[in-house]
N, C-alpha and C positions, 0 to 999 in steps of 0.2 A: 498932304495925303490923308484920306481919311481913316477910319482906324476900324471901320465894319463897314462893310453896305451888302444891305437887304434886296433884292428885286424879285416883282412879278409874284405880289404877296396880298393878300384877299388884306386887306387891314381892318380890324376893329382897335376901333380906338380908345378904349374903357369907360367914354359917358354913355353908353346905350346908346349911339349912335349906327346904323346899319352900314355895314362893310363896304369898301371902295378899293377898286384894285391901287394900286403905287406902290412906291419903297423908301425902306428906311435911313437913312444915312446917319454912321456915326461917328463925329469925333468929340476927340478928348472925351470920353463918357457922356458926350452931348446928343441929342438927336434933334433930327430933323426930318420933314417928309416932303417928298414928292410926291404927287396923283398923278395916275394916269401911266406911260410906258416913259421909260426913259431912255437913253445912247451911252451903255454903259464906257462907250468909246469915251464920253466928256470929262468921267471919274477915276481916279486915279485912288483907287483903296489898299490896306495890307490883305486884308477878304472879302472876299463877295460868296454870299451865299445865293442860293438861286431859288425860293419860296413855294417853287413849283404850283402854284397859286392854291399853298393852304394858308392858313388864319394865322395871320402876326397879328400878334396883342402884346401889351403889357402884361409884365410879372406878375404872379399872382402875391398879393399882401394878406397875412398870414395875421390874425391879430388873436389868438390864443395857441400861443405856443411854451411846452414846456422842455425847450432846449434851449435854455438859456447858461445851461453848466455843460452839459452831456455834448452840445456843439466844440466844445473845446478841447474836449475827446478824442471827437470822431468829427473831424470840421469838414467833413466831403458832405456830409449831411444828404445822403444819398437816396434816404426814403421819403424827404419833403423837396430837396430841388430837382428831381428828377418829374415830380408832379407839378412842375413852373412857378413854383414859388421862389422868389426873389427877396421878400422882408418879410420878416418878422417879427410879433411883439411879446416879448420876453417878460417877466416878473408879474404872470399877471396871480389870479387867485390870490392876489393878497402875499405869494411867496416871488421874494424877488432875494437878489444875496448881495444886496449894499443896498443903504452905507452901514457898517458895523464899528464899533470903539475898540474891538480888540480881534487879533486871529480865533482867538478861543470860544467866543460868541458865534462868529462867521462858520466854524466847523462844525460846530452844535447847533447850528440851523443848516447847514449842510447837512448831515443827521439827520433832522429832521424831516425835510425832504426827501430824503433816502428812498422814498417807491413813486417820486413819482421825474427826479433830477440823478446826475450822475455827473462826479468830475473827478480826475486822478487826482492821488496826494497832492496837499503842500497848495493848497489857498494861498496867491499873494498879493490879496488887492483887499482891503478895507472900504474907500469910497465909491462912489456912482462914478465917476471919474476914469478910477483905477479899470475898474472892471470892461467899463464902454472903451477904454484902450487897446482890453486885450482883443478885441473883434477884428478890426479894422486888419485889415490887407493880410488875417490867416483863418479865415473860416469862408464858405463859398456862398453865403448869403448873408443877406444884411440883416442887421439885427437895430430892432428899436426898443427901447429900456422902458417899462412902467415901474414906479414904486408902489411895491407889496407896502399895505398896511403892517401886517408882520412885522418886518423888520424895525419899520416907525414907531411900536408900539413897544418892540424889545429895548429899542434907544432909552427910552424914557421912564417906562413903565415895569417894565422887567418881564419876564416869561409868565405870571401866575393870573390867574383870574381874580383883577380886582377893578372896581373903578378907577379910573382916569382924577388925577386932580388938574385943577385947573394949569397950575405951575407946569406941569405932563403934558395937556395938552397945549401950551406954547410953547413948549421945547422939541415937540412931536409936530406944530408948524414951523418951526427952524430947521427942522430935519428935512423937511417937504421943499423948503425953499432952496438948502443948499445942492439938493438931490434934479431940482428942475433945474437950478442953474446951469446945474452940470451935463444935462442933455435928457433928466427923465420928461416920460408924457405927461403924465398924469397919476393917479391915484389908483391901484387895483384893489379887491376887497375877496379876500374866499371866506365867508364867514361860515363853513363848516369845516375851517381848518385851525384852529388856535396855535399861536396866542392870538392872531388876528382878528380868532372869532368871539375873543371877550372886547371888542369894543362896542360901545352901544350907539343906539340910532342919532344920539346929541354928541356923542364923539364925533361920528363919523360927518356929523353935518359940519362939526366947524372945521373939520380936517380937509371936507371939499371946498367950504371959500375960502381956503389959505390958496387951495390947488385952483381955484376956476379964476381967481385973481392974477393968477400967474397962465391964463390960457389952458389948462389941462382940462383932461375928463375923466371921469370915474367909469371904472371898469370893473362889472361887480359878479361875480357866482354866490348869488344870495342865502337866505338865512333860513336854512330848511326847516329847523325847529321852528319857524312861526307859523308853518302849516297847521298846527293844531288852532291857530285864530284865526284859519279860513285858507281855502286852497291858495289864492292868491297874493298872500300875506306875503310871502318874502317878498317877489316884482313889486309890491304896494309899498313893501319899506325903502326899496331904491329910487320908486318916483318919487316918495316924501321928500329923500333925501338933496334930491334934484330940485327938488319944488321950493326946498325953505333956505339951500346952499347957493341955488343959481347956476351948477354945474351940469355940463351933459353928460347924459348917463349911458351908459353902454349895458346890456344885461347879456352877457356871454353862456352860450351852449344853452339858448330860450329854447325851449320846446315842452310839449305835454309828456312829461314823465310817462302815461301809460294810462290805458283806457280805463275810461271815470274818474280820474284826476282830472276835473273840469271839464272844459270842454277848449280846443284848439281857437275857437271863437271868442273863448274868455282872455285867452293869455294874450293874442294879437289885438283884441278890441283895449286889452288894458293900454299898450305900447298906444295905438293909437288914440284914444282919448286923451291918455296926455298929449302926446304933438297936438291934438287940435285946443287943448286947452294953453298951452305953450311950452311945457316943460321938454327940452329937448331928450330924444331916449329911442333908440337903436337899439338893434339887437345883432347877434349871430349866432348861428347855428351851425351843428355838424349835422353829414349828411348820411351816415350808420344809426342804426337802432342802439346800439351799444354805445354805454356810459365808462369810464374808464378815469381810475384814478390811483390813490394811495392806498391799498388793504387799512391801512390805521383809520380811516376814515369810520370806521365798525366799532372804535375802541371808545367810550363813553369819556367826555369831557373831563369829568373828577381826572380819569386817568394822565391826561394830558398835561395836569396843572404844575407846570413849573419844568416844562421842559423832557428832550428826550430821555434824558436817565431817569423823572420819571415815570415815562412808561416803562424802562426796560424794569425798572422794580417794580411795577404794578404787574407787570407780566411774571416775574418772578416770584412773589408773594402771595401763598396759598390762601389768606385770607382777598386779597385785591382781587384775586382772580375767579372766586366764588362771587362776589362781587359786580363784576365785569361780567360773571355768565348770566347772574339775574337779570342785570339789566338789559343785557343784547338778546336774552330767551322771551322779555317782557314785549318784545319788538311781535305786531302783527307779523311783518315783512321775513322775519329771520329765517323760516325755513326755505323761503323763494328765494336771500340771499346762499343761503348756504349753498341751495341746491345749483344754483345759476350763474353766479358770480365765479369765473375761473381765474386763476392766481398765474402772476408770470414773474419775471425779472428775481429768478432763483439764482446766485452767486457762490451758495457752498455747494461743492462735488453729489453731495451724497443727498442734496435736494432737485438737482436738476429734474430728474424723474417724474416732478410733480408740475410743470414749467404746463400750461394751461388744463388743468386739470381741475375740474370745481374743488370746491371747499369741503363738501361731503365725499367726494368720489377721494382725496385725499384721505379723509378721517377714517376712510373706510381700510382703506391702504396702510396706515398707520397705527387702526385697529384704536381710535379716541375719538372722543366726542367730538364735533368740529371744532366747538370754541377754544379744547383744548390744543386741538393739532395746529389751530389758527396762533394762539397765544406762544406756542413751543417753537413754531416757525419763525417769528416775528422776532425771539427769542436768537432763534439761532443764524439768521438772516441780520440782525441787528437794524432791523424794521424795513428794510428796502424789499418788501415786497409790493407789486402793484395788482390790480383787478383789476377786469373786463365783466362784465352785465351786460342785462338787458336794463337797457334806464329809460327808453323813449317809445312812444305807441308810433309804429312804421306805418300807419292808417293815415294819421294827420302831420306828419313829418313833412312831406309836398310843401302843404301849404306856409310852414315856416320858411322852408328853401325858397319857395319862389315869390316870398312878399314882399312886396316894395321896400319895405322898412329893417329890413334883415340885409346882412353878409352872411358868407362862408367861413367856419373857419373852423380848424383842424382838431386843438384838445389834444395831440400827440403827444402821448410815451413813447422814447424811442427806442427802447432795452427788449432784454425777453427774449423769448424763439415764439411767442404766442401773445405778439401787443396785438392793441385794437384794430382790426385790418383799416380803419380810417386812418392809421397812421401811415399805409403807402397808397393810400386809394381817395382820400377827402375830396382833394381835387379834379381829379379824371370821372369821379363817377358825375360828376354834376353835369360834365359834357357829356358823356354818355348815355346817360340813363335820367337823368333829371329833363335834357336838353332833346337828345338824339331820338331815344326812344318814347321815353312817354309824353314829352312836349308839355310839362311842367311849366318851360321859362323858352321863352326865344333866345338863339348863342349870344347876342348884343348883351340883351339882359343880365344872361348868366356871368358872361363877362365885367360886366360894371360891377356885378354883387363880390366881385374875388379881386378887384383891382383900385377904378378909381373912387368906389364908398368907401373901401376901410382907409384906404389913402386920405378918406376926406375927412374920416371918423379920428382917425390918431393926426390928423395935422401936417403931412407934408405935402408941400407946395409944387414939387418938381420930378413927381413920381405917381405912380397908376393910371395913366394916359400915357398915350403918343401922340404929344404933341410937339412943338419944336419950343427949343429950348431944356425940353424934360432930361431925365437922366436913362441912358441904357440900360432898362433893365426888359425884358423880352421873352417871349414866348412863341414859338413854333410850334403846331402840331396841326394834326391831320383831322377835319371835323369830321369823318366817313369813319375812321378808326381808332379813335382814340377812346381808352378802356382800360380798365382796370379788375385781374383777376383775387385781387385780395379779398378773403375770403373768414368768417372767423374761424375755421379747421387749418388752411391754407393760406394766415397774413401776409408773408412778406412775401410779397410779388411786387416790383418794379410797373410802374404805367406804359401800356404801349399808343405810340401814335406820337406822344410828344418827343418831338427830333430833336430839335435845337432849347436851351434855356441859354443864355444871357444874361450876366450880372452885370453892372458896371461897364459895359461894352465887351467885357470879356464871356468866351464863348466856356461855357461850364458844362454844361451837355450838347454833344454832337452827334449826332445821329443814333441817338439813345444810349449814349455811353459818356461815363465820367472823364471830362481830362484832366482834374487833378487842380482845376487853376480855384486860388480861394482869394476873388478880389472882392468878397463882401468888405463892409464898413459896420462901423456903429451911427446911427441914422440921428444926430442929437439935437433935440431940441433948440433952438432957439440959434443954432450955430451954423 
């Protein structure tokens, strides 16, 4: 007996291939397909749904996600599988939370993370191993593990801003190897996040042929301080890095920061001149104006050096902090930050009040400067505050969505009463608005760019297609209705249009409602 079947369902198949009526059939989390009508009289299933002839596709593949803790929370994961996401890729910007030596390390990058991850008390997993255990048959999507630089760098190196010795980095390729064994993809990089962000351009190249030796790819949110040696200078240091390592490179959340930061012709011709030169390099991108990350992201390097206690003393420390106001006041940008950057994921009672509120419109409220009211919060928040901006010019943002050489992909925070509304809308706006209304990408297209590329880009074999043999993971929805009202006044809003999501053959949204089933896995490497 079979364990799902699908009929009377428009299929796209996720190579860019153009729609054919048939249905799906599944067992054991296997599929398979029929073209054409079938006699459901021949099939013997535990469900049949009936497609009403909207668009089965493959799950959408999620390849910058930061619910890699906070799914373990909240493992209904309600505001990205509800938009038909099915997998996703965890650890990436360089922060991933294994492998560590000790609980005490592991907590204090937990910590560290703190605005932008979230997990209840009481860590109990040290390896890559441990942690891709605890996914598997109790969270509602799949999840697949990259290793943060971060943590590879804390192994060896220690939290503080120093060179790498040589001895560091072959124990920092030991860590790499036991980490892939264990099921990681590849290499992630946030180099505006430390301690990951004190590695340099000869670290990170040997760090990628230990990883491209072993089949991975480098997954990088580049190195923004090398803006000042040219707009294009960070993308320039990850193709180097591809060029002299031998690695493919992924450049995540690509887009023109915001008009006259180049030109959208520079950042896409760079992507491509390398391909045509040979260096492999991908990109993806979200599909909001708004950039969204950790508040500490504003707190100057010196302060970071050596770990989160000490920022919470640099925060503390009336000289640090006079300190810390020259340098973020020395910033062109600081008053656009203050004024436009709004703060969420407040956890003490008595700060909720301020839960998307700017940074000035706050300071104002609190009657302090902003850097001060920014520093006191961070203070008393114990740094888990996150921000929402403007970080993208909404002019040239099309043309990254709809590039041949780009994915979709999400950048969700998933906390707060005022996240980035792309954390419940990434996905449904591309159908609708990218696809439907302005005709950006044809649906085939759009579809490939959210299924079988990133599928192709992190390495699985039996997933982002429908094809037969592939694994159940599924998407229903309506291409006339499907939309999303999230909004940045008004984020969380759920997507309408998409009925059915499917994980593993199990049915996880039915007719736009949660059933509670969490038959995700950990998606592991080489297993």
């Amino acid at each position: 007996m079979l364990q799902l079947l699908i009929h009377n369902a428009r299929i796209i198949d996720g190579t860019g291939s153009p729609w054919f009526r048939g249905s799906v059939l599944v067992d054991n989390d296997t599929i398979s397909i029929k073209r054409g009508e079938i006699d459901l009289n021949q099939y013997e299933s535990e469900r049949v749904i009936d497609a009403e002839d909207k668009v089965v596709c493959p799950g959408f593949v999620d390849l910058h996600s930061h619910a890699g803790l906070t799914i373990l929370g909240e493992p209904h994961h309600d505001p990205k599988v509800r938009q038909g996401v099915t997998t996703e890729l965890v650890g990436i910007d360089g922060i991933s939370h294994a492998p560590f030596k000790t609980r005490e390390e592991l907590e204090r990058y937990i910590w560290m993370d703190a605005g932008l991850n979230w997990y209840p008390p009481e860590p109990d997993w040290l390896t890559t191993q441990e942690l891709l255990n605890k996914y598997d048959g109790t969270v509602a999507v799949n999840i697949a593990y990259i290793l943060g630089n971060s943590p590879v760098r804390i192994w060896a190196t220690g939290w503080n801003d120093q060179p790498a010795t040589t001895a560091e980095i072959a124990n920092m390729k030991a860590v790499i190897r036991e980490s892939m064994e264990e099921g990681a993809w590849g290499l992630s990089t946030g180099l505006d996040y430390p301690p990951g962000a004190y590695a340099s351009t000869e670290e990170l190249i040997a760090l990628s042929e230990q990883t491209a030796a072993m089949g991975g790819f480098y997954h990088t949110h580049t190195r923004a301080s090398l803006k000042s040696q040219g707009t294009y200078a960070p993308w320039e240091e990850a193709v180097e890095i591809g060029r002299k390592s031998g690695i493919p490179i992924h450049l995540t959340h690509f887009r023109q920061p915001k008009q006259g930061e180049g030109s959208h012709n520079g950042y896409l011709g760079l992507v491509e001149d390398a391909r045509a030169e040979g260096v492999d390099v991908t990109f993806d991108c979200y599909t909001y104006p708004y950039s969204g990350t950790s508040v500490t992201i504003q707190l100057p390097f010196w302060a970071k050096d050596g770990g989160p206690e000490r920022i919470m003393a640099a925060l503390a420390d009336p000289e640090d902090r006079k300190k810390m106001k020259r340098d973020m006041n020395s910033r062109s940008d600081i008053q656009e930050i203050w004024r436009e950057r709004w703060l969420h994921n407040f956890r003490q009672p008595q700060n909720e009040k301020y839960d998307g509120k700017s940074i000035s419109h706050i300071a104002e409220m609190r009657e302090q400067d902003p850097a001060d009211a920014l520093f006191d919060l961070l203070l008393e928040e114990r740094l888990g505050i996150s921000e929402v901006g403007t970080g993208t010019n909404a002019h040239t943002l099309p043309e990254f969505v709809s590039h041949p050489y780009g994915m979709i992909a999400s950048d969700a925070i998933l906390f707060g009463e005022y996240p980035n509304p792309r954390t419940y809308g990434c996905f449904p706006v591309v159908l609708a608005e990218f696809v439907r209304a302005e005709k950006h990408l044809k649906l085939p297209e759009a579809i490939r760019k959210m299924t079988s590329f990133p599928a192709q880009r992190l390495g699985l074999t039996d997933r982002g297609a429908l094809r037969d043999g592939f694994r159940a993971d599924i998407v229903i929805f309506d291409p006339e209705t499907v939309r999303t009202d999230a909004t940045k006044d008004d984020p969380k809003h759920y997507p309408v249009g998409i009925d059915y999501v499917i994980v593993n053959g199990e049915v996880v949204i039915e007719n736009g409602t949660n059933t509670g089933a969490t038959p995700g896995r950990a998606l592991r490497r080489g297993h």
